[in-house]
C-alpha positions as CSV (number, residue, x, y, z in Angstrom):
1,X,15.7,48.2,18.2
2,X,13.4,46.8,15.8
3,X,15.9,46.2,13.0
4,X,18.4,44.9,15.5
5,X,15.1,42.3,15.9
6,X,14.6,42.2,12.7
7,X,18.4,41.3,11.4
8,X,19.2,39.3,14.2
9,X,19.7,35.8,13.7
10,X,18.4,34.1,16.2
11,X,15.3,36.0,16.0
12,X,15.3,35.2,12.2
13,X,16.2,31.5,12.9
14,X,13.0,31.4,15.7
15,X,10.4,33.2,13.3
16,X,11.6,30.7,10.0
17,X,11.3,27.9,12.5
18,X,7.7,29.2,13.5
19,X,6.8,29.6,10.0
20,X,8.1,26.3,9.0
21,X,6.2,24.3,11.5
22,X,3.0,26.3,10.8
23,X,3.3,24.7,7.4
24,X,4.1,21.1,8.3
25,X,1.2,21.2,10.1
26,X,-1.1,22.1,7.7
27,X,0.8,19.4,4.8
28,X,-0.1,16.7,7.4
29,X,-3.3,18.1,8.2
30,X,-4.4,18.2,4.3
31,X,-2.4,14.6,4.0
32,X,-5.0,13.2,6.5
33,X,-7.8,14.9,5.2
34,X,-7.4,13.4,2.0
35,X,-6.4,9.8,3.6
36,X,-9.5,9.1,5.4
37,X,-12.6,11.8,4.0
38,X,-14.1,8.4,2.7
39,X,-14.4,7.0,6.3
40,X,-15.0,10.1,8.2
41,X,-17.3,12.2,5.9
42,X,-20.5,10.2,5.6
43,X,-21.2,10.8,8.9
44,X,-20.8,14.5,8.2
45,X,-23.4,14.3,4.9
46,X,-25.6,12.5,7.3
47,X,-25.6,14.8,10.3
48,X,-27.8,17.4,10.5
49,X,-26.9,21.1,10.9
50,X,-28.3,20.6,15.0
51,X,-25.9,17.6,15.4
52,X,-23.2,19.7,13.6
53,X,-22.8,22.3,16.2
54,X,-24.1,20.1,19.3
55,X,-21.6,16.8,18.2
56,X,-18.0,16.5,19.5
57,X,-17.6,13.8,16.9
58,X,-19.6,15.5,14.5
59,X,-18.4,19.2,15.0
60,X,-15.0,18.3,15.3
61,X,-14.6,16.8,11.6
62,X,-16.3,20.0,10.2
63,X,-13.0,19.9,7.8
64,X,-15.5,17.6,6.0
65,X,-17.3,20.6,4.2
66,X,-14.8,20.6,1.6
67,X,-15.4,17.0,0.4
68,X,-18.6,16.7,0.4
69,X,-18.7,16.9,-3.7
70,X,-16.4,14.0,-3.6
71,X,-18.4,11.1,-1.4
């Protein structure tokens, strides 16, 4: 059963898909990161660690942590 699973191809076709998608999101995800970490990090920098996990603005752009060197 599981190699029938394995070599089918529609499940092949759904888990490539899956993967595929996984990865677009994460090249637009980087994309935007990298687009705006000028105008959304400050605030970040400037937050403290209280307003980091208490924020919805601030907590939700923890992605931030990783460009902090750069600003």
């Amino acid at each position: 059963m599981v190699a029938f699973l394995i070599c089918n191809p529609i499940s092949a076709s759904v888990a490539g898909g899956v993967l595929w998608q996984l990865n677009y999101n994460k090249s637009m995800r980087n994309a935007y990161a990298e687009r705006n970490f000028r105008e959304e990090c400050p605030v970040y920098k400037q937050a403290s660690t209280w307003e980091r996990w208490t924020d919805d603005r601030v907590s939700s752009i923890s992605w931030c942590k990783d460009y902090l060197d750069r600003i």
